[in-house]
ChimeraX commands (.cxc) that place a marker at each C-alpha (Angstrom):
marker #1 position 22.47,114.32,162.06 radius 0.5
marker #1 position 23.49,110.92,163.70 radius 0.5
marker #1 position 24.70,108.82,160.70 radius 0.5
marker #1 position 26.19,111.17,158.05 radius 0.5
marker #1 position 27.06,107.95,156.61 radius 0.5
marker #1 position 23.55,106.07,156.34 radius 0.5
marker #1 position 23.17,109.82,154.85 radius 0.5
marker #1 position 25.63,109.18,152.35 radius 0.5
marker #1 position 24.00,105.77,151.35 radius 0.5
marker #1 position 20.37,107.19,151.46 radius 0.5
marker #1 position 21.33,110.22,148.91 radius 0.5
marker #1 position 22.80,108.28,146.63 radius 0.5
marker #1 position 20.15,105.61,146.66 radius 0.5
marker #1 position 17.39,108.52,145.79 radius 0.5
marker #1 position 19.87,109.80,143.08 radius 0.5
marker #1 position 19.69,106.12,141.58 radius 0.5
marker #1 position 15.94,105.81,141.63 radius 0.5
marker #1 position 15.41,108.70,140.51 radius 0.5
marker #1 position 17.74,108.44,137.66 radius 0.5
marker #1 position 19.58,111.69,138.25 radius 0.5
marker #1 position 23.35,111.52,136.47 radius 0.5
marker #1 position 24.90,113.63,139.66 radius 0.5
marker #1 position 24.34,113.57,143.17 radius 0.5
marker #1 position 25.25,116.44,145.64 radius 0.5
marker #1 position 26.68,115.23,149.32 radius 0.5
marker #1 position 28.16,117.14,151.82 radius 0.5
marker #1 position 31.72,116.40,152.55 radius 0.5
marker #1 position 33.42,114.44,155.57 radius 0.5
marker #1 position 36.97,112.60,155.56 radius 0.5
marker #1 position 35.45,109.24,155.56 radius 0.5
marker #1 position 32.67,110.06,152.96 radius 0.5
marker #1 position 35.52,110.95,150.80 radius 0.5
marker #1 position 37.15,108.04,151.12 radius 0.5
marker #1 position 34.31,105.50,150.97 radius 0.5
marker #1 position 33.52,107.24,147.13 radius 0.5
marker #1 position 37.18,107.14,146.40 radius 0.5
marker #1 position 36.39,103.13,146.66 radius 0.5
marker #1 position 33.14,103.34,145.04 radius 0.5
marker #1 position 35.19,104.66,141.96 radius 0.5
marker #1 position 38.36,102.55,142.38 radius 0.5
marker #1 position 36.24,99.25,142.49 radius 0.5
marker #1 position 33.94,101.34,139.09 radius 0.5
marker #1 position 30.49,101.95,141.04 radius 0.5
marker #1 position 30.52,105.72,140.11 radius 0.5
marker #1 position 31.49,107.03,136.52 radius 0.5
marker #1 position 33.66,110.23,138.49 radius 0.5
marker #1 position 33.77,112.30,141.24 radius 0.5
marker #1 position 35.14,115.56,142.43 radius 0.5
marker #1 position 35.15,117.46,145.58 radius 0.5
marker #1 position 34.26,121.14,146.16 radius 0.5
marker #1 position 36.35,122.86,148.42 radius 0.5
marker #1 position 34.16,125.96,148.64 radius 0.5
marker #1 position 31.85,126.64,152.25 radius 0.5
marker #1 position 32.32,125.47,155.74 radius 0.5
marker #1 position 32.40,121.84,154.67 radius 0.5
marker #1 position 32.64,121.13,151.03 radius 0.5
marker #1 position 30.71,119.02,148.94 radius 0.5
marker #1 position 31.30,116.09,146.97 radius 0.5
marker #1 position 29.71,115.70,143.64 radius 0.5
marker #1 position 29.11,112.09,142.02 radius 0.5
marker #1 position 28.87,111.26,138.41 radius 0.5
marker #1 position 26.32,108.03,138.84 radius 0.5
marker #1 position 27.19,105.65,136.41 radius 0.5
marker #1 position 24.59,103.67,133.75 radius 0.5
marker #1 position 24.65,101.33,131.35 radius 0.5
marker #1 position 23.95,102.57,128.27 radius 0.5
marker #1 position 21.94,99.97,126.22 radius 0.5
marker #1 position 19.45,99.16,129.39 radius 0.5
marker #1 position 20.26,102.81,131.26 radius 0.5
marker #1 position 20.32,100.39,134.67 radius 0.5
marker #1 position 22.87,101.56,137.39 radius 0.5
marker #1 position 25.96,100.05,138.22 radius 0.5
marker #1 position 24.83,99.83,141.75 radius 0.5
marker #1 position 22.32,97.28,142.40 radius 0.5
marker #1 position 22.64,97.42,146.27 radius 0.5
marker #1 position 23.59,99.94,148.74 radius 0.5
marker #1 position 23.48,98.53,152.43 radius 0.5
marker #1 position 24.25,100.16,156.11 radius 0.5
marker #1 position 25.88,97.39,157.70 radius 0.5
marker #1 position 27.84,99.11,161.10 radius 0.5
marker #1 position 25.04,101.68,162.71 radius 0.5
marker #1 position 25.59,103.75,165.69 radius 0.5
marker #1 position 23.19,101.85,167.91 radius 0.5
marker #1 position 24.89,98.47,166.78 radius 0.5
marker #1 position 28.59,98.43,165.46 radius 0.5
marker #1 position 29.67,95.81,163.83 radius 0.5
marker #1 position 33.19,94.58,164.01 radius 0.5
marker #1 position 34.87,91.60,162.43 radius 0.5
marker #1 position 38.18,90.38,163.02 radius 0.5
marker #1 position 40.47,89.21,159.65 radius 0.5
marker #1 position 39.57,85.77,159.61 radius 0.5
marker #1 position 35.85,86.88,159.79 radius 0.5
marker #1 position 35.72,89.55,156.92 radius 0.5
marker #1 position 32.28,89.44,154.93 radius 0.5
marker #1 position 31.81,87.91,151.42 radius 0.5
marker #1 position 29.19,90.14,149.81 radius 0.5
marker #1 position 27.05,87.70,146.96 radius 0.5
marker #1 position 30.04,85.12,146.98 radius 0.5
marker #1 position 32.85,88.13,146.34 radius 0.5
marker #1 position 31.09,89.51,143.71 radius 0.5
marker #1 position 29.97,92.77,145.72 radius 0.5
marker #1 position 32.01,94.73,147.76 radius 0.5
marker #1 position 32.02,95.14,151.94 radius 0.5
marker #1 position 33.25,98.83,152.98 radius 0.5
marker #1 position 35.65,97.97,155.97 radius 0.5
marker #1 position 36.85,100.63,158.26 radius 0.5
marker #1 position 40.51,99.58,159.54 radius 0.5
marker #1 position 43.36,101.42,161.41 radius 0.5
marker #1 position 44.96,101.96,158.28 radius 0.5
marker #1 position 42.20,103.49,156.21 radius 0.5
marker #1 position 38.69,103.01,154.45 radius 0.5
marker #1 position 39.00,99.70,152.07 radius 0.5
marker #1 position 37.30,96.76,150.97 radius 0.5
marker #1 position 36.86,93.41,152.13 radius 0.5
marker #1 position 39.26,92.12,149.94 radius 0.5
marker #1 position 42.28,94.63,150.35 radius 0.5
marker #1 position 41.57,94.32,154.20 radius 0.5
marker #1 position 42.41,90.39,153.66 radius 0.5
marker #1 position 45.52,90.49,151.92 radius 0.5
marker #1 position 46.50,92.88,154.53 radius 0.5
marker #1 position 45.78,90.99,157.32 radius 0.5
marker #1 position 43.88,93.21,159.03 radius 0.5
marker #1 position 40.08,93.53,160.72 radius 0.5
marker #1 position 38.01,96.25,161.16 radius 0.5
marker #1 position 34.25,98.27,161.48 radius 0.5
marker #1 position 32.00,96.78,158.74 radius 0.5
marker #1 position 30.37,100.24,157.30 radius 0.5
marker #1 position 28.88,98.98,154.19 radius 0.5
marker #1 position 27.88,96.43,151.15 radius 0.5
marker #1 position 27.56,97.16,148.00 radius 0.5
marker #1 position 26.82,95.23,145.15 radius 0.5
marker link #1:1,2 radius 0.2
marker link #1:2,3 radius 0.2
marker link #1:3,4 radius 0.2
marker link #1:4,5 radius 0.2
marker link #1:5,6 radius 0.2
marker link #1:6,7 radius 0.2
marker link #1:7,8 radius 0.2
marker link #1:8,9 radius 0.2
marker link #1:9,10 radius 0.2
marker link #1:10,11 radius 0.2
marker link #1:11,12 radius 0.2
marker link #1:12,13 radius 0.2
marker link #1:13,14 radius 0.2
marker link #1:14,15 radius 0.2
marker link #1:15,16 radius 0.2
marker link #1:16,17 radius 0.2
marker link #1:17,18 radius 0.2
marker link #1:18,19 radius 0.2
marker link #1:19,20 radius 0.2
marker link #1:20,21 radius 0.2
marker link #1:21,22 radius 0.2
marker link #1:22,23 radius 0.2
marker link #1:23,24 radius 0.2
marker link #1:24,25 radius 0.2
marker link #1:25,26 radius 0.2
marker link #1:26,27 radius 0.2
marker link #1:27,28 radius 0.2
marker link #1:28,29 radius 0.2
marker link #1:29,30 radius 0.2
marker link #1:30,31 radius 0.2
marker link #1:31,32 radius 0.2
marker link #1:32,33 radius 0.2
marker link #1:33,34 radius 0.2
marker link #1:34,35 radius 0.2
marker link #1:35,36 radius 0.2
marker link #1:36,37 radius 0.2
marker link #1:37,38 radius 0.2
marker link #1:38,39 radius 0.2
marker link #1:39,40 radius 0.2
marker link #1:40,41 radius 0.2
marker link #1:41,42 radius 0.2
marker link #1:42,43 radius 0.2
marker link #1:43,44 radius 0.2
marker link #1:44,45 radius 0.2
marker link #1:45,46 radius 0.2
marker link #1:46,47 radius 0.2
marker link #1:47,48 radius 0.2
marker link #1:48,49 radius 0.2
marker link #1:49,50 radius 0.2
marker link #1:50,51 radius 0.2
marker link #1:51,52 radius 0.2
marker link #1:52,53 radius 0.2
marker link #1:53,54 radius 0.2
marker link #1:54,55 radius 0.2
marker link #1:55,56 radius 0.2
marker link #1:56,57 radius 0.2
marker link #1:57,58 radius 0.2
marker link #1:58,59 radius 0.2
marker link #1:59,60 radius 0.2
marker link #1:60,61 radius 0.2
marker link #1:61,62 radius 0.2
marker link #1:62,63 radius 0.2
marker link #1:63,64 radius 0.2
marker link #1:64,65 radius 0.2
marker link #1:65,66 radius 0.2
marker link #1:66,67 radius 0.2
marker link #1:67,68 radius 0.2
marker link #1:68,69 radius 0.2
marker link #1:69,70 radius 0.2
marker link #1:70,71 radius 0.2
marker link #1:71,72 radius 0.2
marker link #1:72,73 radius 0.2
marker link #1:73,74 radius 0.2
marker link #1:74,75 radius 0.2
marker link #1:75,76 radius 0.2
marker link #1:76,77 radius 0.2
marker link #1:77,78 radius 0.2
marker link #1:78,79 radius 0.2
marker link #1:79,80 radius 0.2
marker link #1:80,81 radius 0.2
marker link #1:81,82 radius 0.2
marker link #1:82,83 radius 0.2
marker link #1:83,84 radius 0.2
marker link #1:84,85 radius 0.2
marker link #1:85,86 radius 0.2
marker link #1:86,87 radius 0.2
marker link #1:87,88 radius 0.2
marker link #1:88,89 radius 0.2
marker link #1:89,90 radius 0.2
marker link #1:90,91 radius 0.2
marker link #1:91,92 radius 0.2
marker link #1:92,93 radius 0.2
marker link #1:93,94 radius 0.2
marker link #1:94,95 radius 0.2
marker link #1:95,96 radius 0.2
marker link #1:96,97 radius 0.2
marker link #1:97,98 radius 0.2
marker link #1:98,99 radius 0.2
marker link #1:99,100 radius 0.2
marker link #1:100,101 radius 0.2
marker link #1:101,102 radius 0.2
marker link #1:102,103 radius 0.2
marker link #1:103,104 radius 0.2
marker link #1:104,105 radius 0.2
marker link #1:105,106 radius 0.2
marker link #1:106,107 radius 0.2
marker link #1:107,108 radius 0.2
marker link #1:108,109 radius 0.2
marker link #1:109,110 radius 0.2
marker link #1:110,111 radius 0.2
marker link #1:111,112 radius 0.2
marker link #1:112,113 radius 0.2
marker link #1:113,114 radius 0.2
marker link #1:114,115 radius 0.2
marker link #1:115,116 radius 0.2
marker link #1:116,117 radius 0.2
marker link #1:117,118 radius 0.2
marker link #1:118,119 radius 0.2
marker link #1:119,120 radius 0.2
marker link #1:120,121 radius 0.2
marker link #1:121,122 radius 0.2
marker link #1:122,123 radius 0.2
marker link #1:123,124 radius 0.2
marker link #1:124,125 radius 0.2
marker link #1:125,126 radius 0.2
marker link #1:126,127 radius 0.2
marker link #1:127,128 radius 0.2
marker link #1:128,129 radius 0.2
marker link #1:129,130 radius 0.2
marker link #1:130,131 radius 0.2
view
């Protein structure tokens, strides 16, 4: 596999239109912490991750609305790919639909948003947007 991560987007995306409640990933580091701020920022209903095999698995609880059973995530995008990275410095961090989405930032002190990675004063690898 070349982009566990576009992996990560594209399984979740299926899970979505296909309406499932829980999704089934394998684990990695940074997939771990890129749902920890899906559920910090309330994108996913809950997570946990399985410990058990040579890599683990993560398990997401999707979450839906209840009266019009429409996902909380409208958008997932790949921003950063292998063939292209895309780096911003901090006074160049995305706005994802006028801050009401969220950018995935990749910085040397941890996965975060675009936001967090502002106040810090810090730049990174743009890995997703989310809205």
């Amino acid at each position: 596999m070349t982009d566990p991560i576009a992996d990560y987007l594209t399984r979740l995306r299926n899970a979505i239109k296909a309406s499932h409640r829980i999704v089934e990933i394998p684990a990695s580091n940074i997939k771990k912490e890129i749902t920890k701020v899906l559920f910090e920022k309330g994108y996913i209903q809950n997570y946990k991750f399985d410990e058990n095999g040579p890599q683990g698995t993560i398990k997401i609880a999707l979450k839906y609305n209840p009266a019009t059973k429409e996902n909380a995530i409208v958008n997932l995008t790949r921003v950063s790919k292998p063939g292209l990275r895309k780096y911003v410095g901090k006074e160049s961090l995305p706005r994802v639909i006028n801050g009401l989405g969220v950018a995935i930032i990749s910085t040397s002190r941890g996965i975060m948003t675009d936001k967090e990675a502002r106040t810090e004063g810090i730049g990174g690898e743009v890995l997703c947007y989310v809205y």
